[in-house]
Chimera marker file (.cmm) of the C-alpha trace (Angstrom):
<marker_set name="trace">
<marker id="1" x="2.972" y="-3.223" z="23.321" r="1" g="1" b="0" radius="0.5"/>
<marker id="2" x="2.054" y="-7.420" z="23.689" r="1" g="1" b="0" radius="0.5"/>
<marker id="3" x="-1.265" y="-6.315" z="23.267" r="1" g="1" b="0" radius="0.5"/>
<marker id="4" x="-0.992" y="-4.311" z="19.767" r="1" g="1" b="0" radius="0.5"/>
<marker id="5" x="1.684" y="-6.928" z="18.885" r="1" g="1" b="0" radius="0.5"/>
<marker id="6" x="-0.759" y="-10.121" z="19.385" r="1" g="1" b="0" radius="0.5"/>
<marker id="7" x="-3.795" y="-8.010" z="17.728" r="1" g="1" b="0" radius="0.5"/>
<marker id="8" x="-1.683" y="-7.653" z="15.023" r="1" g="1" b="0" radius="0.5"/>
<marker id="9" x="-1.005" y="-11.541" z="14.814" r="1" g="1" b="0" radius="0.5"/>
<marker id="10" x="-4.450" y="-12.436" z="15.395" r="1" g="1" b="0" radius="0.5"/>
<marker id="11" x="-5.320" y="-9.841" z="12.674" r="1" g="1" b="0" radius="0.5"/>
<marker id="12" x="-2.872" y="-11.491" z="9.833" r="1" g="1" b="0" radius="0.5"/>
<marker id="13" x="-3.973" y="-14.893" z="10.959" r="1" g="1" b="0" radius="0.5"/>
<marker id="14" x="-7.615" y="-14.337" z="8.604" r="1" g="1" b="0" radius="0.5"/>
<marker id="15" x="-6.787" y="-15.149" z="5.121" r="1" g="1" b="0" radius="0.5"/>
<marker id="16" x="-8.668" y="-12.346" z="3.553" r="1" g="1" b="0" radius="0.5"/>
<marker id="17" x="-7.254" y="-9.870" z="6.022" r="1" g="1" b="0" radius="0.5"/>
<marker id="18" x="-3.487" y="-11.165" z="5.180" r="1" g="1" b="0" radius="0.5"/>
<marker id="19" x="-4.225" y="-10.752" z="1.546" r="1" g="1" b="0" radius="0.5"/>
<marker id="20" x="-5.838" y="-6.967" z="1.990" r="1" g="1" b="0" radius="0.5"/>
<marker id="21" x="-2.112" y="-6.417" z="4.330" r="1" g="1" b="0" radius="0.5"/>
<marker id="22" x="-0.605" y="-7.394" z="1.272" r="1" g="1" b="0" radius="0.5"/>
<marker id="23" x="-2.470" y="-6.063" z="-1.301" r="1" g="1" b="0" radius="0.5"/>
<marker id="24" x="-1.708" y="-2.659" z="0.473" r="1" g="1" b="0" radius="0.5"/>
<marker id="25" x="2.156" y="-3.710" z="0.577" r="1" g="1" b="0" radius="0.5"/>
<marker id="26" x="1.793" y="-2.659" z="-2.913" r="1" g="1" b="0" radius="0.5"/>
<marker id="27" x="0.650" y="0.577" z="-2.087" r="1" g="1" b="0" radius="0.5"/>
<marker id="28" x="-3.135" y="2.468" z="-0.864" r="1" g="1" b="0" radius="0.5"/>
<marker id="29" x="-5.973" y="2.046" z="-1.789" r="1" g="1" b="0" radius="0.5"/>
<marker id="30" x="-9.547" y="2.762" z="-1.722" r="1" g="1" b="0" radius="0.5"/>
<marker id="31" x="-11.945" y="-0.307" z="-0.153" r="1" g="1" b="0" radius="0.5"/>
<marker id="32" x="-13.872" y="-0.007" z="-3.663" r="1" g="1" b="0" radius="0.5"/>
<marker id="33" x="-10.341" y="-0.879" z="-4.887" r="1" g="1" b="0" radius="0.5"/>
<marker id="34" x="-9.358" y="-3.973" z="-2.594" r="1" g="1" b="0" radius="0.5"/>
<marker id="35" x="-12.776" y="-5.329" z="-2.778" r="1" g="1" b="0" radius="0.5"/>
<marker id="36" x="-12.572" y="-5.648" z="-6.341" r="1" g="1" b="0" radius="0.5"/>
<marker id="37" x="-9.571" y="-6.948" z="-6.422" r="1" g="1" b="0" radius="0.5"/>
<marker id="38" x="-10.901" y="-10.047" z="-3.731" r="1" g="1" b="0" radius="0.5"/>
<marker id="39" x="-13.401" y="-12.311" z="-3.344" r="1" g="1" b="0" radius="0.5"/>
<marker id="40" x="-15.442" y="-10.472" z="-0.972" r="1" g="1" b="0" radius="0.5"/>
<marker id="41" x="-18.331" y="-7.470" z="-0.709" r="1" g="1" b="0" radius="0.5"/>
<marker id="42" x="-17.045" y="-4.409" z="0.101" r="1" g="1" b="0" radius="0.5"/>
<marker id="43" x="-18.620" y="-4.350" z="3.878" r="1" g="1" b="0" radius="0.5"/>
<marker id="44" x="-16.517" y="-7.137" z="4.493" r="1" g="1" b="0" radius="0.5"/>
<marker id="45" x="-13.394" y="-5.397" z="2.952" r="1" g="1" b="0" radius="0.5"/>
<marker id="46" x="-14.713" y="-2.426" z="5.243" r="1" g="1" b="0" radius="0.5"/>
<marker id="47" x="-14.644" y="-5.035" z="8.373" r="1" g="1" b="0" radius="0.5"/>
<marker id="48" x="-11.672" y="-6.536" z="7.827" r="1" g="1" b="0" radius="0.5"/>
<marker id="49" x="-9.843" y="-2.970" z="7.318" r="1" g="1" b="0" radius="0.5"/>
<marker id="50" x="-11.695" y="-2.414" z="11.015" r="1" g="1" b="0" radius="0.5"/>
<marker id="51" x="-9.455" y="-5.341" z="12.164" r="1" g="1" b="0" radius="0.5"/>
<marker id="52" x="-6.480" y="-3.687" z="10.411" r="1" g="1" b="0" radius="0.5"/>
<marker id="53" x="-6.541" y="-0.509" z="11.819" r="1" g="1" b="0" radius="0.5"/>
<marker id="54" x="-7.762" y="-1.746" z="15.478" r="1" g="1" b="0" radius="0.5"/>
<marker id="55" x="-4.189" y="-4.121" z="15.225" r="1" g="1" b="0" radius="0.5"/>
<marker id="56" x="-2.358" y="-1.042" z="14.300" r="1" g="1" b="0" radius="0.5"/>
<marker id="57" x="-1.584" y="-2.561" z="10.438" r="1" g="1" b="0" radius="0.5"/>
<marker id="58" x="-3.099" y="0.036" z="8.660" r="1" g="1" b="0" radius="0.5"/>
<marker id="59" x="-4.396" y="4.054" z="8.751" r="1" g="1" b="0" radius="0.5"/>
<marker id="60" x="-6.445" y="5.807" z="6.596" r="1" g="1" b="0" radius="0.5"/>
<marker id="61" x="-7.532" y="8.987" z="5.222" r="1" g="1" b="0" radius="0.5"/>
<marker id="62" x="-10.077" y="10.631" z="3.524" r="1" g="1" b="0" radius="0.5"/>
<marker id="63" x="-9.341" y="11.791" z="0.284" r="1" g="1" b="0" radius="0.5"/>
<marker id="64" x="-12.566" y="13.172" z="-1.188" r="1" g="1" b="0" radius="0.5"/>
<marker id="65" x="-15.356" y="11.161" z="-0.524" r="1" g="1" b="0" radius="0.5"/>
<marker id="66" x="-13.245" y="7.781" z="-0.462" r="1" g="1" b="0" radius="0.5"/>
<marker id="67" x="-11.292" y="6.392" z="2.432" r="1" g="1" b="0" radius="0.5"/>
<marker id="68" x="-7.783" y="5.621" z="1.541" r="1" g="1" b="0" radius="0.5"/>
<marker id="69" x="-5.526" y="2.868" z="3.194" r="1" g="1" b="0" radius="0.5"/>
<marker id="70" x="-2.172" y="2.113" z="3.055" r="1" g="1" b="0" radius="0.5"/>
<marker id="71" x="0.000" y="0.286" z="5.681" r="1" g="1" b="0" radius="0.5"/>
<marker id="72" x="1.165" y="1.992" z="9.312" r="1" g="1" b="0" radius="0.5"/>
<marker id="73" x="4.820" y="1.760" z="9.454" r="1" g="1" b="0" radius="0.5"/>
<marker id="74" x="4.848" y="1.820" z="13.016" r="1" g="1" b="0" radius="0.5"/>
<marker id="75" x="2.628" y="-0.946" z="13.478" r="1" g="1" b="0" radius="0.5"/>
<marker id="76" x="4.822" y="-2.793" z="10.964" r="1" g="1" b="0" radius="0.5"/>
<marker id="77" x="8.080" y="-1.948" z="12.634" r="1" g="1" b="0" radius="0.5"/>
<marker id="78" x="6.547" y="-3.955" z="15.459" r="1" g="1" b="0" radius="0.5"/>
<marker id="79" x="5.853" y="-7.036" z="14.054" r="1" g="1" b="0" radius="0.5"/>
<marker id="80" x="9.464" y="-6.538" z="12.747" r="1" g="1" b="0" radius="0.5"/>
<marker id="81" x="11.192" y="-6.023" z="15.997" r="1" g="1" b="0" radius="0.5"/>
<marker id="82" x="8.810" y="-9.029" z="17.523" r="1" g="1" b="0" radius="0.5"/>
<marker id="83" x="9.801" y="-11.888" z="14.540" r="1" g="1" b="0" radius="0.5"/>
<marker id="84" x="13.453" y="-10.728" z="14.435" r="1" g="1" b="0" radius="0.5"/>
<marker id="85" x="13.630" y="-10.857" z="18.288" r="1" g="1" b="0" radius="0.5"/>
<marker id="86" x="11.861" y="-13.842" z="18.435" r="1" g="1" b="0" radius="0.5"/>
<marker id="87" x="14.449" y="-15.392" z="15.354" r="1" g="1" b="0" radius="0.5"/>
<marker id="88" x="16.858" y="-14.373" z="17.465" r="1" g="1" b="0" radius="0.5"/>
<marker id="89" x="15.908" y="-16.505" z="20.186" r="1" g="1" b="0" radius="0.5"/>
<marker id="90" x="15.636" y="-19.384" z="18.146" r="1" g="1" b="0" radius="0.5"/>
<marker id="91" x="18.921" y="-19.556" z="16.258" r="1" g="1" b="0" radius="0.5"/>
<marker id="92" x="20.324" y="-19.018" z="19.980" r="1" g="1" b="0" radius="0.5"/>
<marker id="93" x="19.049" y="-21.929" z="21.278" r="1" g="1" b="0" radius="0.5"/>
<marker id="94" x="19.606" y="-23.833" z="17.695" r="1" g="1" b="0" radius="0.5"/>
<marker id="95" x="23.019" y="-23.098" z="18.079" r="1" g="1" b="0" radius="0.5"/>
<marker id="96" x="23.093" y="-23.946" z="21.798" r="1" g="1" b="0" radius="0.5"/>
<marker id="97" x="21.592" y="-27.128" z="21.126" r="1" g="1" b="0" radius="0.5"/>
<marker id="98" x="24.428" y="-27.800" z="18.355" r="1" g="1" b="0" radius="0.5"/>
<marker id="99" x="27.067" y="-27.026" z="20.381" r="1" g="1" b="0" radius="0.5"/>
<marker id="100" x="25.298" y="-29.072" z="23.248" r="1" g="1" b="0" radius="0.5"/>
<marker id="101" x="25.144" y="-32.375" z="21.011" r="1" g="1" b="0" radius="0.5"/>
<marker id="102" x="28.803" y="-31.873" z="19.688" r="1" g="1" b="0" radius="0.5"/>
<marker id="103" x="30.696" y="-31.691" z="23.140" r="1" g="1" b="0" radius="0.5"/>
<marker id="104" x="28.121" y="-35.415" z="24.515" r="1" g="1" b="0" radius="0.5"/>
<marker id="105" x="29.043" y="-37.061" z="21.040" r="1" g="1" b="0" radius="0.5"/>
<marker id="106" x="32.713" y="-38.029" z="22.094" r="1" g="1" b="0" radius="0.5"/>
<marker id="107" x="31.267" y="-39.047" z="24.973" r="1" g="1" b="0" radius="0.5"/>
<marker id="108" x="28.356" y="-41.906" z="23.598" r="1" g="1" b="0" radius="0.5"/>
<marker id="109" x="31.304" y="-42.875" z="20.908" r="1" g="1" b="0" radius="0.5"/>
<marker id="110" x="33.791" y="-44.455" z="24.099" r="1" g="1" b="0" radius="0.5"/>
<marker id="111" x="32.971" y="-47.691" z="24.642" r="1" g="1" b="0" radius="0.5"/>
<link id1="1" id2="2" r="1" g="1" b="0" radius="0.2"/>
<link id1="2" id2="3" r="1" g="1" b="0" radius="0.2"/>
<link id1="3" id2="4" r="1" g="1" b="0" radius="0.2"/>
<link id1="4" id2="5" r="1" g="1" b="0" radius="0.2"/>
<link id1="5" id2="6" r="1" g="1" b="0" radius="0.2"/>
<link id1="6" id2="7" r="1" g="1" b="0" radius="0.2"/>
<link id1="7" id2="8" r="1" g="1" b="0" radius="0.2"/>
<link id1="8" id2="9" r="1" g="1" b="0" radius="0.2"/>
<link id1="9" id2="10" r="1" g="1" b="0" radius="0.2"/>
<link id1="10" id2="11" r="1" g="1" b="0" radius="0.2"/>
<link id1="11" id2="12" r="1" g="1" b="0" radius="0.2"/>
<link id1="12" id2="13" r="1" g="1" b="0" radius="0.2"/>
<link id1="13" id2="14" r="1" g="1" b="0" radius="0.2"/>
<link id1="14" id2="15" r="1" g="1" b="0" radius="0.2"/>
<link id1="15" id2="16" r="1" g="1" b="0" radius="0.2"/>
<link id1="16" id2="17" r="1" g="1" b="0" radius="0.2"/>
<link id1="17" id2="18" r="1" g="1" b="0" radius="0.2"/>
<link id1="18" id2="19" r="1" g="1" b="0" radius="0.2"/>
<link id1="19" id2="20" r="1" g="1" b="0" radius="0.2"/>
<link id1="20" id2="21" r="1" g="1" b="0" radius="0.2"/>
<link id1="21" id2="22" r="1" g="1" b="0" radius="0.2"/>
<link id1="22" id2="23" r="1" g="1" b="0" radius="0.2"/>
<link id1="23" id2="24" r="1" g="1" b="0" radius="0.2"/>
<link id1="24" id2="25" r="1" g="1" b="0" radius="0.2"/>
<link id1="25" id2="26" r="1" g="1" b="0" radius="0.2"/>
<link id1="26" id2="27" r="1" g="1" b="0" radius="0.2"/>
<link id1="27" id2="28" r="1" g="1" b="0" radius="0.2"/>
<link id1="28" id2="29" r="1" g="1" b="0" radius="0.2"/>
<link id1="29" id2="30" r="1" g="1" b="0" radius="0.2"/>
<link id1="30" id2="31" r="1" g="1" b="0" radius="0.2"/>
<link id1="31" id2="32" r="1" g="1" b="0" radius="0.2"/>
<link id1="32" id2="33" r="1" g="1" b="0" radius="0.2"/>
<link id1="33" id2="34" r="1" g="1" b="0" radius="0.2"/>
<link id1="34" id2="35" r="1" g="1" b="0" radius="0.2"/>
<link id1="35" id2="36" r="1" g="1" b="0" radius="0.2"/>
<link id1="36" id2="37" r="1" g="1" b="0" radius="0.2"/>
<link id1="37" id2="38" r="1" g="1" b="0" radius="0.2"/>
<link id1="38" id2="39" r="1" g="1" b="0" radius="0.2"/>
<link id1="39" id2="40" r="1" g="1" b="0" radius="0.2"/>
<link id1="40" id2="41" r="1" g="1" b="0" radius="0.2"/>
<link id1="41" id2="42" r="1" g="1" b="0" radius="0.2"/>
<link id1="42" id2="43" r="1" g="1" b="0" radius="0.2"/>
<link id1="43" id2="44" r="1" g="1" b="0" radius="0.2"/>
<link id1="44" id2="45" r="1" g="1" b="0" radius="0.2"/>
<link id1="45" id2="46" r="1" g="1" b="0" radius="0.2"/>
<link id1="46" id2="47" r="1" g="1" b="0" radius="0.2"/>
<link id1="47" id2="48" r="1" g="1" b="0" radius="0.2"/>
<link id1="48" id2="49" r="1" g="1" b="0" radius="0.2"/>
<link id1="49" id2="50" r="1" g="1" b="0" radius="0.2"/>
<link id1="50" id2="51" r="1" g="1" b="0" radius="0.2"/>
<link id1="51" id2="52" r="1" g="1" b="0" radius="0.2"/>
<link id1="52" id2="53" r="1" g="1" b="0" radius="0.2"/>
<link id1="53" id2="54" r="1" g="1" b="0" radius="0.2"/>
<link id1="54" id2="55" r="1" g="1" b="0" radius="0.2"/>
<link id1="55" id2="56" r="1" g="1" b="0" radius="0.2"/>
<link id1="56" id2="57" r="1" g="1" b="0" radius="0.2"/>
<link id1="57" id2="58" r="1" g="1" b="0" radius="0.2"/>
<link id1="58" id2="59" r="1" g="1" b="0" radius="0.2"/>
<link id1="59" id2="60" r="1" g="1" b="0" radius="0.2"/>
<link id1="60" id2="61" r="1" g="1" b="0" radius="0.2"/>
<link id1="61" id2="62" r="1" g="1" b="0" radius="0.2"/>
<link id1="62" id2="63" r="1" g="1" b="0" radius="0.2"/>
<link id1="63" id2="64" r="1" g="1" b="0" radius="0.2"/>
<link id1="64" id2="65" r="1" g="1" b="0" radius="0.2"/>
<link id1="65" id2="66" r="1" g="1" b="0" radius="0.2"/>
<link id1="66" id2="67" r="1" g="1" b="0" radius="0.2"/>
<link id1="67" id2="68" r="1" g="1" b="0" radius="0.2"/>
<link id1="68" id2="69" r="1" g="1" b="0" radius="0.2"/>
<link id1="69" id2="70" r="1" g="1" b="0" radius="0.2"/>
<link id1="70" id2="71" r="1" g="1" b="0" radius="0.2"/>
<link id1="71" id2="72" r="1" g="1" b="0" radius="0.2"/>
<link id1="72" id2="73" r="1" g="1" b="0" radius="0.2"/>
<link id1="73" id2="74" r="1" g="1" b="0" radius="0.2"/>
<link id1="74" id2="75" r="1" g="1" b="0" radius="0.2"/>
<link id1="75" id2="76" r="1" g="1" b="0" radius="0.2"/>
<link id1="76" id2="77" r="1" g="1" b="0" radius="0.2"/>
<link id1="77" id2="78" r="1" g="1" b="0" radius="0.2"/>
<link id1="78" id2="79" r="1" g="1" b="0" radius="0.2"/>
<link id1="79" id2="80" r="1" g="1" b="0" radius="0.2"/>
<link id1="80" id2="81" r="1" g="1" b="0" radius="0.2"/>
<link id1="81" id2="82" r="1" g="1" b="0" radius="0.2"/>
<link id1="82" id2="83" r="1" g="1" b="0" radius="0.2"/>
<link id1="83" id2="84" r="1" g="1" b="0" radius="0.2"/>
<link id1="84" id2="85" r="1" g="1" b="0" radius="0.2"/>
<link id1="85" id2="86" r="1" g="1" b="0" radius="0.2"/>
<link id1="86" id2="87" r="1" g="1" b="0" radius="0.2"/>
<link id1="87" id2="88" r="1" g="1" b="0" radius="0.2"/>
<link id1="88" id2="89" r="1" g="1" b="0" radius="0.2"/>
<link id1="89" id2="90" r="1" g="1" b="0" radius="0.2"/>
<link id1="90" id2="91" r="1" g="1" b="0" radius="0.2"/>
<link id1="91" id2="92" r="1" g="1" b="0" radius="0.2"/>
<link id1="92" id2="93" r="1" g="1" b="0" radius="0.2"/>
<link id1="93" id2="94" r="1" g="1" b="0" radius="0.2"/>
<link id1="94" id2="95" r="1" g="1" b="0" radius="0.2"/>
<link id1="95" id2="96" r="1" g="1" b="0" radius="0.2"/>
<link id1="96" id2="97" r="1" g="1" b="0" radius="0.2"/>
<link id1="97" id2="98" r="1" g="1" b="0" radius="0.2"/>
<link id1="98" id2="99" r="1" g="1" b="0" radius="0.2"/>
<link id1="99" id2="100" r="1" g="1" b="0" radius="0.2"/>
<link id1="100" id2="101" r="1" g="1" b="0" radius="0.2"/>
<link id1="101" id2="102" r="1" g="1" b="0" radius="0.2"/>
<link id1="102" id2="103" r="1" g="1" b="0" radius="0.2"/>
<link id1="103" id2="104" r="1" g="1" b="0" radius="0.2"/>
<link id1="104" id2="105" r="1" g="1" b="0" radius="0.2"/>
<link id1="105" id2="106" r="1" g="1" b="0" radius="0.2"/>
<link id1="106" id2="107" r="1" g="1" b="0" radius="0.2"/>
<link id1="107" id2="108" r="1" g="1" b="0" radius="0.2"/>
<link id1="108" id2="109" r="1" g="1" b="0" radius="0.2"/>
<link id1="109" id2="110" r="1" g="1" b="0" radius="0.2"/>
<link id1="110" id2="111" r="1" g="1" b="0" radius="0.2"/>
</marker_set>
């Protein structure tokens, strides 16, 4: 599960690959499609999709003679569980670290 979960990461950390993620957010498509919609020659849409699907971000079928792709809820669900976990953990040890500095300040106010 790391493994997928930090493939993903590493995936969505290329700035063309995190803007084909969420150009599919917005529903499939065809790499035809997403290439003209970026900066970028479609065997390089066709790489980065590679990337996707290796993370577990994206599937794909054949529909005719085109391959569609559209997200993989499973591998977002993931990434979902991993950032709200990982939130989690944070505001925990925010709010540790509050309560923490409120019960010394009485303490460095005595003279």
């Amino acid at each position: 599960m790391k493994a997928y979960r930090d493939a993903a990461l590493d995936a969505l950390g290329d700035p063309t690959r995190r803007a084909i993620f969420e150009r599919l957010g917005k529903g499939p498509s065809a790499v035809g499609e997403l290439a003209d919609a970026l900066p970028v020659s479609r065997p390089a849409v066709s790489q980065h999709l590679k990337v996707l699907k290796e993370a577990g971000l994206v599937i794909d079928q054949a529909v005719g003679t085109k391959r569609v792709y559209r997200l993989n809820p499973q591998g977002i669900d993931g990434l979902r569980v991993y950032f709200t976990q990982f939130w989690s953990t944070a505001m925990s040890a925010f709010q540790d670290e509050v309560t923490r500095r409120a019960a010394d300040a009485p303490r460095k106010e005595k003279p």
